[in-house]
C-alpha positions, 0 to 999 in steps of 0.5 A, a space after each residue: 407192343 411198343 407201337 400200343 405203348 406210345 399211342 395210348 402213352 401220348 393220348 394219355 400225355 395230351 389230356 393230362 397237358 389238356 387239363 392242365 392247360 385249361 386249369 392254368 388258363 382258367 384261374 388255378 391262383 383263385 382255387 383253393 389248393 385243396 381244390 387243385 389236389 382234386 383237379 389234379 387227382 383226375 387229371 392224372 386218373 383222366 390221362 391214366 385211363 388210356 392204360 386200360 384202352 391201351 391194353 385192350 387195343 393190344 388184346 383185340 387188335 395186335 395181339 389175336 384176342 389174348 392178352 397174359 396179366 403180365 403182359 398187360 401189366 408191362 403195357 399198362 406201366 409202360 403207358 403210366 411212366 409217359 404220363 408221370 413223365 408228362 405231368 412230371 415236366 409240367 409240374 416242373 415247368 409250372 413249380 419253376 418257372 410259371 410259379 415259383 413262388 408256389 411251394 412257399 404260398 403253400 406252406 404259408 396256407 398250410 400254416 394259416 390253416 395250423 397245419 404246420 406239421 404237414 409241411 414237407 420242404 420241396 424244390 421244383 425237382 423233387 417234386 416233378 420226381 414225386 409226382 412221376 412216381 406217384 403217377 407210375 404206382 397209381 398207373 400199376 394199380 389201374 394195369 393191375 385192375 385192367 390186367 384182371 379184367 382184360 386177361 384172356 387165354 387161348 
């Protein structure tokens, strides 16, 4: 299982550090932010992906064609916190030190937009946290889902 757990979880991790590579090289400042939500939203379902091949990977091919819904699940969250951990260092990375200026540029277009009240004050730390557990509870509900379908008894 652990084997499975760190292939899919660094598949999973060099797309998302793919994606955002490519979105920072080809213009993330000249987006809108809520464009960006979106590019971000799949990249993280794009690296997440590889929980549901990972699981099945274990079902065929480690694991004689059986694979328990709570075995699965574990597989599935395991390979979801790599990639929150991933894009958690990068978010860091980018919020700290590539732009640091970024949280304080977003509640500005927030208020240009008169959506003050939506303002929730960040740092670069609480936001990397943030998105590792973000990315972890959408990585539960893809192993939940990829459990139930995957799920195979002897």
């Amino acid at each position: 299982m652990k084997s499975t757990v760190l292939k899919y979880g660094s598949y999973g991790l060099i797309v998302g550090f793919i994606v955002f590579i490519l979105h920072l090289t080809l213009g993330i400042k000249n987006l809108e932010y809520s464009t960006n939500e979106i590019l971000g939203y799949i990249s993280i379902f794009l690296s997440l992906s590889f929980i549901f091949f990972g699981i099945k990977h274990y079902r065929d091919r480690v694991n004689n064609g059986v694979v328990s819904i709570g075995k699965a699940i574990k597989i599935g969250l395991l390979i979801s916190m790599l990639v929150g951990l991933g894009i958690a260092i990068a978010d860091f990375i980018y919020t700290k030190f590539i732009d640091p200026s970024f949280f304080s540029n977003y509640e500005q277009a927030l208020i240009d937009q008169g959506k003050k009240d939506e303002i929730i004050k960040m740092t670069s730390a609480s936001a990397a946290v943030f998105m590792f557990i973000l990315v972890t509870v959408i990585g539960f509900i893809i192993s939940l889902l990829s459990s139930l379908i995957l799920q195979r008894k002897h």
